[in-house]
N, C-alpha and C positions, 0 to 999 in steps of 0.2 A: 897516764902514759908519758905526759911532757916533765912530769916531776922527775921520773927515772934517769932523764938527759940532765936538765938544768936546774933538780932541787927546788930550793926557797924563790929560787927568781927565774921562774917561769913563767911568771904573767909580767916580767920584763921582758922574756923574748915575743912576749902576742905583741908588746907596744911596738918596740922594734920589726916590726913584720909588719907595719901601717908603710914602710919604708919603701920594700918592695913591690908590695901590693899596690904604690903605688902607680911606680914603672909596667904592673899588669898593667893596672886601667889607661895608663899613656896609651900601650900599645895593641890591645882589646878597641880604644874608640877609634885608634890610627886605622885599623883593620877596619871599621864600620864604614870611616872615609873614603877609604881607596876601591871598598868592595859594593857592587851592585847588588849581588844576591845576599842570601842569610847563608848562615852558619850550619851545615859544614859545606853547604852548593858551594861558599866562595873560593872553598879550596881547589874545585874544578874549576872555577872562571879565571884564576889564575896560574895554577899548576896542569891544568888539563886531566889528563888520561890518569897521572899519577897522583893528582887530588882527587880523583874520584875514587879511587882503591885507598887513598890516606882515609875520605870520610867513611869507609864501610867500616874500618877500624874502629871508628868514635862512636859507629852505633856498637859496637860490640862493649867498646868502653864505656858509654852510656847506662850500657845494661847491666853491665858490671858496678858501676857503682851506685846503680839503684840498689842491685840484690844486697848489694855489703849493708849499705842503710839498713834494707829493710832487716835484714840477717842481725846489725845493731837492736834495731828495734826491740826485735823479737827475747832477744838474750836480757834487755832491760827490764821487759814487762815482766820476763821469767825469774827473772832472780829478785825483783824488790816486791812487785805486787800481786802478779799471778801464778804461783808457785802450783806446780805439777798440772799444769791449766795445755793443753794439747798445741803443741806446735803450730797444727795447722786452722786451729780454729782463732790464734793470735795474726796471723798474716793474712786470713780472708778478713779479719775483722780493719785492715789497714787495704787491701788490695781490692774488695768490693767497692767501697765507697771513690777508689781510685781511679779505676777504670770507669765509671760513673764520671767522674772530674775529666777526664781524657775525653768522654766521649761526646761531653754536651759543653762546656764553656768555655774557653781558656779566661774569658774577661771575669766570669766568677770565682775561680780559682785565684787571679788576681789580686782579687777583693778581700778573699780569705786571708790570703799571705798578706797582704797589708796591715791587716787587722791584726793579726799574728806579731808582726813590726813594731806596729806603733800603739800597741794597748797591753798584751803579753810580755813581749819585751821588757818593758818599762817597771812592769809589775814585779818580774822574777827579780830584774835588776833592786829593787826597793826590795823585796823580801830579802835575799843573797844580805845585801847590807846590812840588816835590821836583825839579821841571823848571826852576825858575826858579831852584835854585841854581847853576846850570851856568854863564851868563855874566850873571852880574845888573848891573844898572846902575840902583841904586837912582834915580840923580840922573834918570832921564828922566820921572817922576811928578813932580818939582818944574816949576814954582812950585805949588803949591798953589790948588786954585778961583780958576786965572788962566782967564776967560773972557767971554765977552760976555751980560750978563741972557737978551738972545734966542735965541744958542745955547744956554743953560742949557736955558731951559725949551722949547724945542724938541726939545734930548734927551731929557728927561724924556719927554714925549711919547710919541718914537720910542718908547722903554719901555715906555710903560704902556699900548700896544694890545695889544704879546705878553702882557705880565701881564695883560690883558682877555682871554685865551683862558679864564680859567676861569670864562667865563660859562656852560660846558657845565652848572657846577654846579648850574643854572637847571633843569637837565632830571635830570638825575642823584641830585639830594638828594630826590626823592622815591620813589627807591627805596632809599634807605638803613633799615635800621632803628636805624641811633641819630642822627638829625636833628641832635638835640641838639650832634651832635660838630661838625657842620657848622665854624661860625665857629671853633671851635679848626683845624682839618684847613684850612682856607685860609690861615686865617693862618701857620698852618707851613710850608703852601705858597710863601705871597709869601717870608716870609722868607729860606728856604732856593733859592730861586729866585734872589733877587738878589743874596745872599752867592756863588753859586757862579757868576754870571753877572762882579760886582767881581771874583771873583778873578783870572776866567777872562782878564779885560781886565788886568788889574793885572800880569800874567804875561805875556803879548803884550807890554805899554808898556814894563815893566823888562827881557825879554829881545831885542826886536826896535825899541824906538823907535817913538814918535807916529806920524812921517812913512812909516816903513817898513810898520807895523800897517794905517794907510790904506790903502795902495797894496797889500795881500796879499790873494788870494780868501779865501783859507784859513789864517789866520796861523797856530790853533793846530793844524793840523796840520804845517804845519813847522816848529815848537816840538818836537812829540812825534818829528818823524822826525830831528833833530839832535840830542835830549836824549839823555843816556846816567846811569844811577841805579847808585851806588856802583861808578862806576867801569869795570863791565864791562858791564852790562846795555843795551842800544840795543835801535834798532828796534822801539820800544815803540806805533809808529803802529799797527797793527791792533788793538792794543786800544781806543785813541781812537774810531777807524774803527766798530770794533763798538758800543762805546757810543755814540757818536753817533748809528747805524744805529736800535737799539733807541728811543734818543731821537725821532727822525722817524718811525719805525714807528705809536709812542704817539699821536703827533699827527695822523698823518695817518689811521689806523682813527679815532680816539677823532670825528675832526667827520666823517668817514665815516659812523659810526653816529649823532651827534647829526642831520645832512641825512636818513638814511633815518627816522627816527623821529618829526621834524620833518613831513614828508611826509605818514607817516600820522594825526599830527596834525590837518594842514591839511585833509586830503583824508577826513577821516574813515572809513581801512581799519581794515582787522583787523588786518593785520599788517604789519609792519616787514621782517621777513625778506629777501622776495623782491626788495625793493629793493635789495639788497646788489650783487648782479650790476649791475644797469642805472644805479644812481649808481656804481658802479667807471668803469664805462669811459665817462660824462661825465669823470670825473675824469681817469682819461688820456689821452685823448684833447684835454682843455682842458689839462692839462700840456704837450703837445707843443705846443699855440697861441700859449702865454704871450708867446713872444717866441723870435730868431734866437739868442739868443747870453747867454751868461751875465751878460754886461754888460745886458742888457737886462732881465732878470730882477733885478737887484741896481737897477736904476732902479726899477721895477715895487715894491720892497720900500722904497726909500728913500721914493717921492714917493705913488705911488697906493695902498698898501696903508695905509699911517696915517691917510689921509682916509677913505678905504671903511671899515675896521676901527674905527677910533676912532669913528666917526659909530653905527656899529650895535651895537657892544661897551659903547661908552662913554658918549656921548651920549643913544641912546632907553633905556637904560636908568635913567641919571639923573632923566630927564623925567618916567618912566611911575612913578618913586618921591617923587617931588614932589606927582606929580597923586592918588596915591595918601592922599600927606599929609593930601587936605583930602576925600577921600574913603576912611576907614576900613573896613578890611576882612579882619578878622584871622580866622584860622583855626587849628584844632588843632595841633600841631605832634606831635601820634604819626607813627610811622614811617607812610610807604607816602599818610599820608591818605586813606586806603582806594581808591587806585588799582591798576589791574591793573601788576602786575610786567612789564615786558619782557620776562621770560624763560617766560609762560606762555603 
């Protein structure tokens, strides 16, 4: 999808979007400072009446971009690996074990996603590399930042809604007990996000060409099922496959549980829990509505997700740390700020 915008140098515009992303995290930890509650409560501790109808929004947007995930998912597994394999038996097989994660740990889900981070990660990243030495064509990343100003920062953009996913951190960093680590743990985040995002395009453009990259659902999966590593080794796509799975898993629980928690937020429950089941199957059920066809879902991701997302990730968050500017309102920064744990 980002080749379409920017061609050969598209994983120039992910560098360039470490730029932005990183004025998010300025104004993301500003917000953490000035607010006592989490994320989206603090919109009501400081807008009132009209922060609290802003946060009913975010769980709707919440849910909404769970379902696109999982609705992603599902089109992935269907088109590379599980061919004619039932709809619905591909989204219980992510949404079971989901709602399971919602209902017993947040600290173990934690643990996963770390793992996921700093051992997966790492891994794809070394194959990706080791893949492109097989038919390289350095020359298809030349000319160098040949492009138009407005595709430029239009890609940029596209970019920096997904990097606007770590607005969770809004609700999450006040259950941490070392706060403090916060602004370090995002910014390893961004960075390490857009390195393995450049590379990931950089290895598409030199193995498959600009024009070709465009035109694939799934380029680096067909990268991984023609690569072959020292020679003998092929058929290395189910490992992709899995780490990728794990990858959407993470996404699609993690605003799963940000929408139910949101919720009780809003709605001033007790508990979070029992929402796990009945946002699940909003979410698949609005999965299966998304649209007819995979092409429809990649329009949905190209045009109407960057305006929806950017506007509530990107946009009110900037505003509500502006307005904050001229009304000051700092608060402790010990772990918890003596709120109750999710997990009690």
């Amino acid at each position: 999808m980002l080749a379409e915008v920017s061609g050969h140098n598209s994983w120039l515009t992910v560098l360039a979007t470490i730029i932005p992303g990183l004025l998010l995290i300025y104004v993301y930890c500003g917000l953490l400072k000035k607010s006592s509650q989490p994320f989206p409560q603090m919109l009501e501790e400081h807008l009132g009446i009209a922060g609290r109808i802003i946060a009913l929004f975010y769980v709707l947007v919440f849910l909404l971009l769970a379902s696109l995930y999982l609705r992603f998912f599902v089109e992935f597994l269907s088109i590379t690996v599980l061919h004619n394999t039932p709809t619905g038996l591909i989204i219980m097989a992510l949404l079971i074990p989901g709602v399971y994660t919602i209902r017993s740990s947040l600290e173990v889900f934690a643990r996963v996603s770390e793992v996921i981070l700093w051992v997966f990660l790492p891994l794809a990243m070394l194959m990706l590399q080791v893949s492109s030495t097989e038919h390289p064509d350095i020359g298809n990343l030349m000319p160098l930042a040949f492009m138009g100003i407005k595709d430029f920062i239009y890609s940029v953009y596209l970019n920096l809604w997904h990097f606007a996913n770590i607005i969770i951190i809004l609700t999450l960093a006040y259950f941490s007990l070392q706060r403090e680590q916060i602004p370090r743990l995002l910014l390893t985040s961004l960075v390490s996000l857009a390195l393995f995002l450049a590379l990931s395009i950089m290895v598409v453009i030199i193995t498959l060409g600009a024009a070709l990259a465009s035109s694939s659902t799934f380029p680096l999966f067909e990268i991984a099922r023609s690569a072959s590593y020292a020679g003998f080794i092929r058929n290395t796509e189910p490992i992709f496959v899995s780490i990728f799975m794990l990858g959407l898993y993470v996404s699609v629980v993690s605003f799963l549980f940000i929408a139910c928690y949101s919720t009780q937020q809003v709605f001033r429950l007790k508990d979070y829990r029992f929402l796990a089941i009945p946002s699940t199957l909003l979410v698949a059920f609005h999965s299966l509505l998304i649209g007819p066809s995979t092409a429809t879902m990649f329009k949905i991701l190209h045009f109407s997700a960057p305006l929806i997302f950017g506007f509530f990730f990107v946009l009110i968050p900037i505003l509500l740390y502006i307005l904050l500017l001229f009304r000051p309102h700092k608060v402790n920064l010990q772990s918890g700020s003596g709120l109750q744990s999710p997990e009690t």
